[in-house]
Residue frames as a rotation matrix with the C-alpha (Angstrom) as fourth column:
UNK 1
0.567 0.824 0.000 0.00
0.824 -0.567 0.000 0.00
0.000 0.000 -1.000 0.00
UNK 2
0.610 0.018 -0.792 2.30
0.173 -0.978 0.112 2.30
-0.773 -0.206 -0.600 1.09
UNK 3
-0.300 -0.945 -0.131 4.40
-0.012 -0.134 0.991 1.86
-0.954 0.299 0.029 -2.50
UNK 4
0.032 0.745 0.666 1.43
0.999 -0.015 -0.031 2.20
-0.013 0.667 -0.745 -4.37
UNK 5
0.709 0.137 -0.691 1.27
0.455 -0.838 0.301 5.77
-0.538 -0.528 -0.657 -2.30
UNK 6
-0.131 -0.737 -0.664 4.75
-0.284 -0.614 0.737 6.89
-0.950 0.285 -0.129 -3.44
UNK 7
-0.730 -0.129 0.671 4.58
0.684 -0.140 0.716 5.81
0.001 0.982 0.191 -7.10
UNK 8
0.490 0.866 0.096 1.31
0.865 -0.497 0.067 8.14
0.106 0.050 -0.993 -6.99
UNK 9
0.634 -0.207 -0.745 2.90
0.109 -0.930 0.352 10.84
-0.765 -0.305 -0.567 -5.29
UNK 10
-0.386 -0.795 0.468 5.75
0.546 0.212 0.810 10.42
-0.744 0.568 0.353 -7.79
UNK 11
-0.576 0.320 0.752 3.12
0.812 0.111 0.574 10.73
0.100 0.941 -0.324 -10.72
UNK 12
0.589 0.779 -0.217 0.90
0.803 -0.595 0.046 13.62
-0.093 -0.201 -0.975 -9.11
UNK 13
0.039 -0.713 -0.701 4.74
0.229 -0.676 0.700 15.37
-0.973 -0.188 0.137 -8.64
UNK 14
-0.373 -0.876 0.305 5.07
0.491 0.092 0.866 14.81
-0.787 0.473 0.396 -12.06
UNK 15
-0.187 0.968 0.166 2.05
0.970 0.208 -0.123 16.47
-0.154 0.139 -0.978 -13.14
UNK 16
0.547 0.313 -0.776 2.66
0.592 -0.800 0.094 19.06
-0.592 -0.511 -0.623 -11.25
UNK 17
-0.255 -0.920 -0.296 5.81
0.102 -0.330 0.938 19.87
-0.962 0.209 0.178 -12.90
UNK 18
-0.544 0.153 0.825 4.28
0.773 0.475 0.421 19.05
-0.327 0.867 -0.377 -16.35
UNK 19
0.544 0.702 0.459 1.76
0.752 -0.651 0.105 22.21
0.373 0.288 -0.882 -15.55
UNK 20
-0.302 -0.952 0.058 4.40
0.611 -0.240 -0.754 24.20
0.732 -0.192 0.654 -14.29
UNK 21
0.739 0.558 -0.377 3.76
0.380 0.115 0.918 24.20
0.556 -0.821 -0.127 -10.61
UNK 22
0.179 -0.875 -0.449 7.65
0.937 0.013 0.348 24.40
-0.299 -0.484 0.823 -10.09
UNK 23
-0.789 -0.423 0.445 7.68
0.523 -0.843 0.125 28.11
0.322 0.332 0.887 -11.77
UNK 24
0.273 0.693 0.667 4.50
0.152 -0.716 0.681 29.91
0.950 -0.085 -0.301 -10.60
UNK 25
-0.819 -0.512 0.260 5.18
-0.203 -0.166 -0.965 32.04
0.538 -0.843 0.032 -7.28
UNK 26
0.165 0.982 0.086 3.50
0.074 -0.100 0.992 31.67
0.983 -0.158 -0.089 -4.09
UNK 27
0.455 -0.097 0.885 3.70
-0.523 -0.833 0.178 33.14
0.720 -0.544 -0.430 -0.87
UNK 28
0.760 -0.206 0.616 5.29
-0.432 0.548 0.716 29.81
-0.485 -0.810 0.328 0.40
UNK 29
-0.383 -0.915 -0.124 8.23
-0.407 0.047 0.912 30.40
-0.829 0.400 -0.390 -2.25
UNK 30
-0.760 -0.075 -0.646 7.03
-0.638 -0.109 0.763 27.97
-0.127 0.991 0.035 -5.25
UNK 31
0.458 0.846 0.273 3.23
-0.888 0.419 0.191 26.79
0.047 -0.330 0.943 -5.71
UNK 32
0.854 -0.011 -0.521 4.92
-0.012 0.999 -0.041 22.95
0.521 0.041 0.853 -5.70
UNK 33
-0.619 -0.774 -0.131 7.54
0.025 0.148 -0.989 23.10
0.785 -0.616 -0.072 -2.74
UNK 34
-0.444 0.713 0.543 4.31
-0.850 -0.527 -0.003 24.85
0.284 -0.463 0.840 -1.04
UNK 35
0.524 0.850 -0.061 2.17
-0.838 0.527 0.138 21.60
0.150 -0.021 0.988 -2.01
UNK 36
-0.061 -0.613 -0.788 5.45
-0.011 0.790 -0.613 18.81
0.998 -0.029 -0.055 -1.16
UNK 37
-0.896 -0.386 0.217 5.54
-0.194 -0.099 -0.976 20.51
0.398 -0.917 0.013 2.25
UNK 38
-0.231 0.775 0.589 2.01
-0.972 -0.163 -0.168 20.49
-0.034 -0.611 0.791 3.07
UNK 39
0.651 0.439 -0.620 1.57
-0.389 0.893 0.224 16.66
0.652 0.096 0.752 1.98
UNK 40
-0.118 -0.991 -0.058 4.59
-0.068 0.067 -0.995 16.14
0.991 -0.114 -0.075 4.15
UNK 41
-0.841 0.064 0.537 3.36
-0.501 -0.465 -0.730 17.67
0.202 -0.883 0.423 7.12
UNK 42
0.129 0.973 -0.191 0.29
-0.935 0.183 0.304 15.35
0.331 0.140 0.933 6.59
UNK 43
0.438 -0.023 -0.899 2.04
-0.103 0.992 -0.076 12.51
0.893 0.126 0.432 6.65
UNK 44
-0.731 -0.666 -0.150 3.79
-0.052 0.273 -0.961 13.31
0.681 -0.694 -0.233 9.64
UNK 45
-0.610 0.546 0.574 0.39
-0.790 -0.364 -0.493 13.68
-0.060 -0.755 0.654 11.29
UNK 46
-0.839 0.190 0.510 -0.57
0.058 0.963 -0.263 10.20
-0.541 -0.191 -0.819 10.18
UNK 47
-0.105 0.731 -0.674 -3.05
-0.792 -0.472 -0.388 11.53
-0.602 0.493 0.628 7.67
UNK 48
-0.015 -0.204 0.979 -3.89
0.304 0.932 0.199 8.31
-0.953 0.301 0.048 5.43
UNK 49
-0.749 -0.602 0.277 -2.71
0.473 -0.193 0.859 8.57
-0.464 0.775 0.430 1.67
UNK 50
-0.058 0.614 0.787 -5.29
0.962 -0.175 0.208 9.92
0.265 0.769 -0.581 0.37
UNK 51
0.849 0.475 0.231 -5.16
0.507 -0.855 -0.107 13.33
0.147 0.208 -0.967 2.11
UNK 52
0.084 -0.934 -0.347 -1.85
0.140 -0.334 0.932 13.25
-0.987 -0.127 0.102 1.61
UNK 53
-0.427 -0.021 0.904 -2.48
0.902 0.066 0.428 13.15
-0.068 0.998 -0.009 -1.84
UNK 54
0.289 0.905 0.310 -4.69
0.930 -0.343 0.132 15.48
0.226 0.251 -0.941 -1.61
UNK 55
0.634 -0.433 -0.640 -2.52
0.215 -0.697 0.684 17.93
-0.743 -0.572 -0.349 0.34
UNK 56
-0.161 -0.978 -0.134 -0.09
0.374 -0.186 0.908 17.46
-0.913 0.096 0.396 -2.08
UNK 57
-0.870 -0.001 0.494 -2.34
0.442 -0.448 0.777 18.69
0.220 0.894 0.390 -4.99
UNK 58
-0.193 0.820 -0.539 -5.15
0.809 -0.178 -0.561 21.15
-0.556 -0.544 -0.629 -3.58
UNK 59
-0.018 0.481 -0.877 -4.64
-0.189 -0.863 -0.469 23.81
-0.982 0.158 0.106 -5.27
UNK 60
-0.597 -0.247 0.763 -5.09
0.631 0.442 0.637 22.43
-0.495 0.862 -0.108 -8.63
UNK 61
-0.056 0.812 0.581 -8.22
0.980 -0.067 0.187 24.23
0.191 0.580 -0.792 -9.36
UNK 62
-0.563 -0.239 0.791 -6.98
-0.053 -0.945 -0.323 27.22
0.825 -0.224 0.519 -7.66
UNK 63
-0.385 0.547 -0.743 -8.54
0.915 0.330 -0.232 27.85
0.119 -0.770 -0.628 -4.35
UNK 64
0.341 0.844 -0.414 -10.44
0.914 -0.196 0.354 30.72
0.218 -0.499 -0.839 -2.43
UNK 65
0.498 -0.784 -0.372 -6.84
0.291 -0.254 0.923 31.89
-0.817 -0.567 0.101 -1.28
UNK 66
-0.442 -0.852 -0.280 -5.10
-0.387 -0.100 0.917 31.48
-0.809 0.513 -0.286 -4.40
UNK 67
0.004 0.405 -0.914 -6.32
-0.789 -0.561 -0.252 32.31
-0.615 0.722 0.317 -7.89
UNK 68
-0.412 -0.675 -0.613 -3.80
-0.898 0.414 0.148 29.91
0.153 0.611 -0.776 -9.97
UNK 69
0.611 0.689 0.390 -5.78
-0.486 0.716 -0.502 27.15
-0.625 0.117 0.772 -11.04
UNK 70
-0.335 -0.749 0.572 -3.45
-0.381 0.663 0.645 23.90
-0.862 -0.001 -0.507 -12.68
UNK 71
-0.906 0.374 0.198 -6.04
0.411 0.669 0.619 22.29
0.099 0.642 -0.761 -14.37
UNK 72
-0.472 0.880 0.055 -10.07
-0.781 -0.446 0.437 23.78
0.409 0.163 0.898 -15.01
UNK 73
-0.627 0.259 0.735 -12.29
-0.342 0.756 -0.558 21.83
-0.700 -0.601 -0.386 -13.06
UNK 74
0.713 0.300 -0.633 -13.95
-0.693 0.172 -0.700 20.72
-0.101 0.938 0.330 -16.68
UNK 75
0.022 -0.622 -0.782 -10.42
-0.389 0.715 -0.580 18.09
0.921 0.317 -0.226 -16.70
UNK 76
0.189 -0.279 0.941 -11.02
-0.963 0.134 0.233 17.24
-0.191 -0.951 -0.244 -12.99
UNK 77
0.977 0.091 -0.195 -10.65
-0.194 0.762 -0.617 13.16
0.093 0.641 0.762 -15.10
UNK 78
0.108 -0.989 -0.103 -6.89
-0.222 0.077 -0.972 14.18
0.969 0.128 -0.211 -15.54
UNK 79
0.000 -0.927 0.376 -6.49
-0.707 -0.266 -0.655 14.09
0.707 -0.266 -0.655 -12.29
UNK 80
0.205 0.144 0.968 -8.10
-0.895 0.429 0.126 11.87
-0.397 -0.892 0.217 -10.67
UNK 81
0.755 -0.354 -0.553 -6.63
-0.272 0.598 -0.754 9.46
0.597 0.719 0.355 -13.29
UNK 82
-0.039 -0.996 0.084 -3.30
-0.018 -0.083 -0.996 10.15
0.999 -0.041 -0.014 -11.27
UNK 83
-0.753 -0.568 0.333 -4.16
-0.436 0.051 -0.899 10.20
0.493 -0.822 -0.286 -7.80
UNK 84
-0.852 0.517 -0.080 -7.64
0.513 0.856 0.067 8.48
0.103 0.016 -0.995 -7.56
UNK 85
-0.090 0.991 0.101 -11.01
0.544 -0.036 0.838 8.88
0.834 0.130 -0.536 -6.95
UNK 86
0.474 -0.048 -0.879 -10.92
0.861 -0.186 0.474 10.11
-0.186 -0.981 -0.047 -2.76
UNK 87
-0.292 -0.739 -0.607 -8.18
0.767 -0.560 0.313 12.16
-0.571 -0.375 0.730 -3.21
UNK 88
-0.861 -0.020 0.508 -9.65
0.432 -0.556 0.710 14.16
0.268 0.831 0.488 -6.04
UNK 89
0.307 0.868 0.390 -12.86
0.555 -0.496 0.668 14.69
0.773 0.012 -0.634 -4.80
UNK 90
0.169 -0.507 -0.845 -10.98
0.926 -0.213 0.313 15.77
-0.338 -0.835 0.434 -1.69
UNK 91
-0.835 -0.416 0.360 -8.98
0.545 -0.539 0.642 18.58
-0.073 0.732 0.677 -4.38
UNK 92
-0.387 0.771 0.506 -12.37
0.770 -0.032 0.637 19.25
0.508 0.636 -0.581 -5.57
UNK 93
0.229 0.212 -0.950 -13.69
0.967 0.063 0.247 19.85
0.112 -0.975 -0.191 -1.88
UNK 94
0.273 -0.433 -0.859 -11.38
0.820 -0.362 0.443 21.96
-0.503 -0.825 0.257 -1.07
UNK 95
-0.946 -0.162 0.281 -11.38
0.310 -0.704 0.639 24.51
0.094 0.691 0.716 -4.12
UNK 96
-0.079 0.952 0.297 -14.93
0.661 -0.173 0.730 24.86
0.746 0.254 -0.615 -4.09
UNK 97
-0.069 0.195 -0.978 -14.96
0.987 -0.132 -0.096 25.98
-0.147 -0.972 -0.183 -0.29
UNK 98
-0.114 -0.369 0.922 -15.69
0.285 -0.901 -0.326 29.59
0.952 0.225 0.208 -0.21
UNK 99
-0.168 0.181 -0.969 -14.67
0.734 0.679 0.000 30.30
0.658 -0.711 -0.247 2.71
UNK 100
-0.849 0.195 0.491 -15.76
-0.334 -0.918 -0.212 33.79
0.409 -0.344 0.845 3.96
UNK 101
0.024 0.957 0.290 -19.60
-0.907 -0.101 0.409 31.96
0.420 -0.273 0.865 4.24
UNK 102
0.857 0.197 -0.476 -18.29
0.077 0.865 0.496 28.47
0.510 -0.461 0.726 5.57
UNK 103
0.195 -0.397 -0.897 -15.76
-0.026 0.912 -0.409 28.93
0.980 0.103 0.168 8.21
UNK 104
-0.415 0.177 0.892 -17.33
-0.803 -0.532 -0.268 30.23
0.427 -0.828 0.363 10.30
UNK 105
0.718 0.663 0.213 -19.97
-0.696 0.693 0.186 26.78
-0.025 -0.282 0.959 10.79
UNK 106
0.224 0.720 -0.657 -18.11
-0.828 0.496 0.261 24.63
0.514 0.486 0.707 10.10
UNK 107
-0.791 -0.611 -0.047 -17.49
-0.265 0.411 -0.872 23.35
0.552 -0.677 -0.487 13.36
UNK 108
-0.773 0.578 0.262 -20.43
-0.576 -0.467 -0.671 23.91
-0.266 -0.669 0.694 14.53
UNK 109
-0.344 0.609 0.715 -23.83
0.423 0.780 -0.461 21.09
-0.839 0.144 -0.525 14.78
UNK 110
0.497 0.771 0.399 -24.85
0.690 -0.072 -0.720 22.90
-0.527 0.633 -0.567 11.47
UNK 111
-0.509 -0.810 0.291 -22.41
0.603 -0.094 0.793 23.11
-0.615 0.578 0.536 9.09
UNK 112
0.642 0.575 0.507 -22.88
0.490 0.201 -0.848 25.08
-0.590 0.793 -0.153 6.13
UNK 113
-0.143 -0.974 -0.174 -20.46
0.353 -0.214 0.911 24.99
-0.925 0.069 0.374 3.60
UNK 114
0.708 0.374 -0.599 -20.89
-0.412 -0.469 -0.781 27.47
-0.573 0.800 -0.178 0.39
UNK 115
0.488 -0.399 0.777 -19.60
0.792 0.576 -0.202 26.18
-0.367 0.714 0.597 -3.14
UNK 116
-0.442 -0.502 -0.743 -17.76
-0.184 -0.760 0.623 28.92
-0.878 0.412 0.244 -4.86
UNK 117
-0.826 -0.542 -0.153 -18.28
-0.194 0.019 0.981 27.48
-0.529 0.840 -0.121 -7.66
UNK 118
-0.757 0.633 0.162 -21.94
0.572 0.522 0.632 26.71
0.315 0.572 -0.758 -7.92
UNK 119
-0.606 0.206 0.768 -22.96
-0.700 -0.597 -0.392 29.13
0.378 -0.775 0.506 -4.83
UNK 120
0.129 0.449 -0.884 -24.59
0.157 0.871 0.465 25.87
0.979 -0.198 0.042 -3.70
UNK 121
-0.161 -0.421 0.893 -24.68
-0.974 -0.079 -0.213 25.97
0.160 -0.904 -0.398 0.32
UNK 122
0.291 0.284 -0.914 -24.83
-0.237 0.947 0.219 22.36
0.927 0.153 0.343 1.86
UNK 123
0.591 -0.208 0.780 -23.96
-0.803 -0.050 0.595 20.52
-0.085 -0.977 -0.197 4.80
UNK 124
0.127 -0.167 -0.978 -21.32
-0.408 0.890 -0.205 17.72
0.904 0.425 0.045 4.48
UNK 125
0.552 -0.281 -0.785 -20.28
0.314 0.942 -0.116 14.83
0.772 -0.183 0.608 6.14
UNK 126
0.887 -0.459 -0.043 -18.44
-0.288 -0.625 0.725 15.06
-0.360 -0.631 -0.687 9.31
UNK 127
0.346 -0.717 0.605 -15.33
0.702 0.626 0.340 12.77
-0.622 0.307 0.720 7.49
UNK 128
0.347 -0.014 0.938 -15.31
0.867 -0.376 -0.326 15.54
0.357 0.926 -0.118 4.98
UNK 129
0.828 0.128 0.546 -15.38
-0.238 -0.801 0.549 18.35
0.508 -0.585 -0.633 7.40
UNK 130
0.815 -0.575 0.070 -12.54
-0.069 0.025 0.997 16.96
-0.575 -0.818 -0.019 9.22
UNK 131
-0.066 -0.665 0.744 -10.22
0.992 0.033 0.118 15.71
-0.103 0.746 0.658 6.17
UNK 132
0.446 -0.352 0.823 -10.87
0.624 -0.537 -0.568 19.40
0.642 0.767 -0.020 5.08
UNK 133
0.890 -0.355 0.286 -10.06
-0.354 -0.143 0.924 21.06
-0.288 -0.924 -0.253 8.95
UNK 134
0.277 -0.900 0.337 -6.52
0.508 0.435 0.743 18.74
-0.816 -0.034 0.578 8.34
UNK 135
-0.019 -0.248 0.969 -6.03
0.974 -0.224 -0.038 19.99
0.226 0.943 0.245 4.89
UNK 136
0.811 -0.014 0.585 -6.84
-0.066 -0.996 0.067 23.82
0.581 -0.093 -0.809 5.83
UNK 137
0.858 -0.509 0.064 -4.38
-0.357 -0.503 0.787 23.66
-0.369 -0.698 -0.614 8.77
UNK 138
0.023 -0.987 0.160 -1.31
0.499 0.150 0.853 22.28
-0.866 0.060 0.496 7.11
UNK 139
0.342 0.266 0.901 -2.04
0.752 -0.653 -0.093 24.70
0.564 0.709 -0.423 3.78
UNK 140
0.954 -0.002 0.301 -2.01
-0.210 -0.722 0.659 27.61
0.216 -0.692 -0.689 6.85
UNK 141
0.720 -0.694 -0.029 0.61
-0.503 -0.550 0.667 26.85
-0.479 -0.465 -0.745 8.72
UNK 142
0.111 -0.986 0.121 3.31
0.899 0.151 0.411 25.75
-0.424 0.063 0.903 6.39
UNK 143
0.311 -0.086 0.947 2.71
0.649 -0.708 -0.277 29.23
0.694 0.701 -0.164 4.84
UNK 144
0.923 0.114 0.366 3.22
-0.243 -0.565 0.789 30.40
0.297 -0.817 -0.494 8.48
UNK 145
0.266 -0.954 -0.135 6.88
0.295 -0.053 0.954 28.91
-0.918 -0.294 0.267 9.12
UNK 146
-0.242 -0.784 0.572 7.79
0.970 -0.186 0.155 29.67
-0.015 0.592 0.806 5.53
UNK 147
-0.144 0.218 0.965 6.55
0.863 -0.450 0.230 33.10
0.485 0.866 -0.123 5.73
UNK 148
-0.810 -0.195 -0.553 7.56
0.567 -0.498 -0.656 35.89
-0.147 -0.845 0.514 8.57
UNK 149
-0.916 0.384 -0.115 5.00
-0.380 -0.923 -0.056 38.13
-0.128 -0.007 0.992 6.97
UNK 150
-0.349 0.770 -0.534 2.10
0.060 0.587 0.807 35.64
0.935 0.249 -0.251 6.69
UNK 151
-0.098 0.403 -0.910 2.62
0.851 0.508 0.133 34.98
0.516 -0.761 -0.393 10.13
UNK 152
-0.918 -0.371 -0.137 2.78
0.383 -0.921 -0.068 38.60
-0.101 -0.115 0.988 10.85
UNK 153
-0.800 0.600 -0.024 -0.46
-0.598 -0.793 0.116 39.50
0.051 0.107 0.993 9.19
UNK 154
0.197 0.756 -0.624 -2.82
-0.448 0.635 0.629 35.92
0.872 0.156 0.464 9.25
UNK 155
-0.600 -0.298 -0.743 -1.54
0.082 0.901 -0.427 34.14
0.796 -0.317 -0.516 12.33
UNK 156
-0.909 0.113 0.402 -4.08
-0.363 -0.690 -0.626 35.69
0.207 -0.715 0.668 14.64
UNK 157
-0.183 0.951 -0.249 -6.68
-0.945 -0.240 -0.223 35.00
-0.272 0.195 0.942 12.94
UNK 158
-0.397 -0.520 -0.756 -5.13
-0.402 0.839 -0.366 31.73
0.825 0.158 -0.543 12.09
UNK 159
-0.970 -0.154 -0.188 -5.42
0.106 0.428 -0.898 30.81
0.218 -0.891 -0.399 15.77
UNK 160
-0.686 0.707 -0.170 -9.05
-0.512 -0.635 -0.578 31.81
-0.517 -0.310 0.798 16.13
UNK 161
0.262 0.494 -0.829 -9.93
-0.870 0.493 0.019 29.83
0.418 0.716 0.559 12.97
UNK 162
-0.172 -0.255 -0.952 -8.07
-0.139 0.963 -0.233 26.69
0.975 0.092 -0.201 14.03
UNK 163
-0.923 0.058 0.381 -9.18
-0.385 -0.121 -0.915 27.41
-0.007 -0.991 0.134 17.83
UNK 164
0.122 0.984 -0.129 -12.97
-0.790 0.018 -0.612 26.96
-0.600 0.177 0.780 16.21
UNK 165
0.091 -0.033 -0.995 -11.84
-0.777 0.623 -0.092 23.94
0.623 0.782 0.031 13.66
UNK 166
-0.679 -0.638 0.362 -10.35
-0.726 0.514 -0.457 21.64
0.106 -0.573 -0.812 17.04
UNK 167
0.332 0.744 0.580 -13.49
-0.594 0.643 -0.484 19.46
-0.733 -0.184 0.655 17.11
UNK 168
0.925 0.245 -0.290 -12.39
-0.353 0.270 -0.896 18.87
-0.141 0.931 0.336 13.71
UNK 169
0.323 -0.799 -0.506 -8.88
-0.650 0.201 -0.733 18.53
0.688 0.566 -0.454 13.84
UNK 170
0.643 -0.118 -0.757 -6.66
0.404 0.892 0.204 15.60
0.651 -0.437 0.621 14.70
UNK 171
0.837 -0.500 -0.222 -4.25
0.304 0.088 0.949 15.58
-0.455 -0.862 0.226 18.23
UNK 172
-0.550 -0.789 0.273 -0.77
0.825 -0.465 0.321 15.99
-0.126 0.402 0.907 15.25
UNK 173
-0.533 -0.244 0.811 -2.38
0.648 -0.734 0.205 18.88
0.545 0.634 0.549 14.00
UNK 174
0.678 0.699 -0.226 -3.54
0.427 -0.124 0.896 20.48
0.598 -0.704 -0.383 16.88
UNK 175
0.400 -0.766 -0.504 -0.68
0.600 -0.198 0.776 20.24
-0.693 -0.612 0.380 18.65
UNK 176
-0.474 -0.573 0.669 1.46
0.877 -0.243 0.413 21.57
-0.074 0.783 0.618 15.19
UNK 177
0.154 0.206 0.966 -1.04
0.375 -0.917 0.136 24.67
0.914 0.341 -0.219 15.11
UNK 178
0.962 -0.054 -0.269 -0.11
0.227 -0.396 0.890 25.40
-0.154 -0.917 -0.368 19.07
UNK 179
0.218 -0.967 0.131 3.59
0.699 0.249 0.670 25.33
-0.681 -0.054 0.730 18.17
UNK 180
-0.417 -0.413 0.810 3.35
0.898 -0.324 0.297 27.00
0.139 0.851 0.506 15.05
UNK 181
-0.063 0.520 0.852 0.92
0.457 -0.744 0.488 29.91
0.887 0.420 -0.191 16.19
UNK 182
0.814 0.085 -0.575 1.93
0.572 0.059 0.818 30.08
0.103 -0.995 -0.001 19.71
UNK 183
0.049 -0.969 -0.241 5.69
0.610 -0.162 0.775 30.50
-0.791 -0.185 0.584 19.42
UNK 184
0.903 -0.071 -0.423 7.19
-0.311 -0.788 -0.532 33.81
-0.295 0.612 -0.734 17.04
């Protein structure tokens, strides 16, 4: 299983590179060092391969945060060719989120999370809600150690957001946002 994982990651890296992921900038130095570290930081939290996969290609469609879209979500096929089914809808997930009108709930017994893309509101799953909680905080705070001025202007609010996500997030990444938004 887990050498199924790396030949994937392998092939999702190579993707990336293929859409040039390794040249576009991004406030955590290059959008695909950004997206190595955050699947990284998953895995050290025991995150199971899929939302490490996922971590390691979220912002394909571009996100809420960040414009720069990899692939239209019209080829969302390509990728989940390359890193499966889970992990893509995961990707998917997590572009869509708009998250001015869902993150505030969505800790809360009555989620509602807004599509960006469809302006759909819904409630998901709590599995969904938590995979994306894990995925938001390692997105956050590797932009927070690579970035004095991220953490300068977002870590407040950072802490406040992931203070309201803790239902949602696991014990690694919990602890990892006390460390990382605690200490200067």
């Amino acid at each position: 299983m887990e050498e199924a994982a790396a030949q994937t990651g392998a092939e999702a890296i190579a993707l990336l590179r293929e859409l040039g992921a390794e040249h576009i900038d991004h406030p955590g130095g290059t959008l695909l060092a950004h997206l190595v570290r955050v699947r990284d930081r998953l895995a050290r939290w025991e995150a199971r391969p899929a939302l490490q996969l996922a971590g390691l290609c979220h912002a394909f469609y571009g996100t809420d945060g960040f414009a720069t879209a990899l692939l239209p979500a019209d080829r969302r096929a390509e990728l989940r060719s390359v890193i499966g089914a889970e992990a893509e809808a995961q990707v998917h997930f997590y572009a869509s989120c708009d998250r001015t009108a869902s993150y505030p709930t969505l800790a809360s017994p009555s989620p509602a999370f807004r599509d960006r893309f469809t302006g759909r509101t819904w409630a998901p799953a709590p599995p969904q809600l938590r995979d994306f909680a894990e995925l938001t905080a390692a997105n956050e705070l590797d932009l927070v150690d690579e970035n004095p001025d991220w953490r300068t202007q977002w870590g407040p609010g950072l802490l406040t957001l992931f203070t309201g996500f803790r239902p949602l997030l696991s014990d690694h990444a919990w602890r990892d946002c006390e460390e990382s938004l605690l200490t200067a």
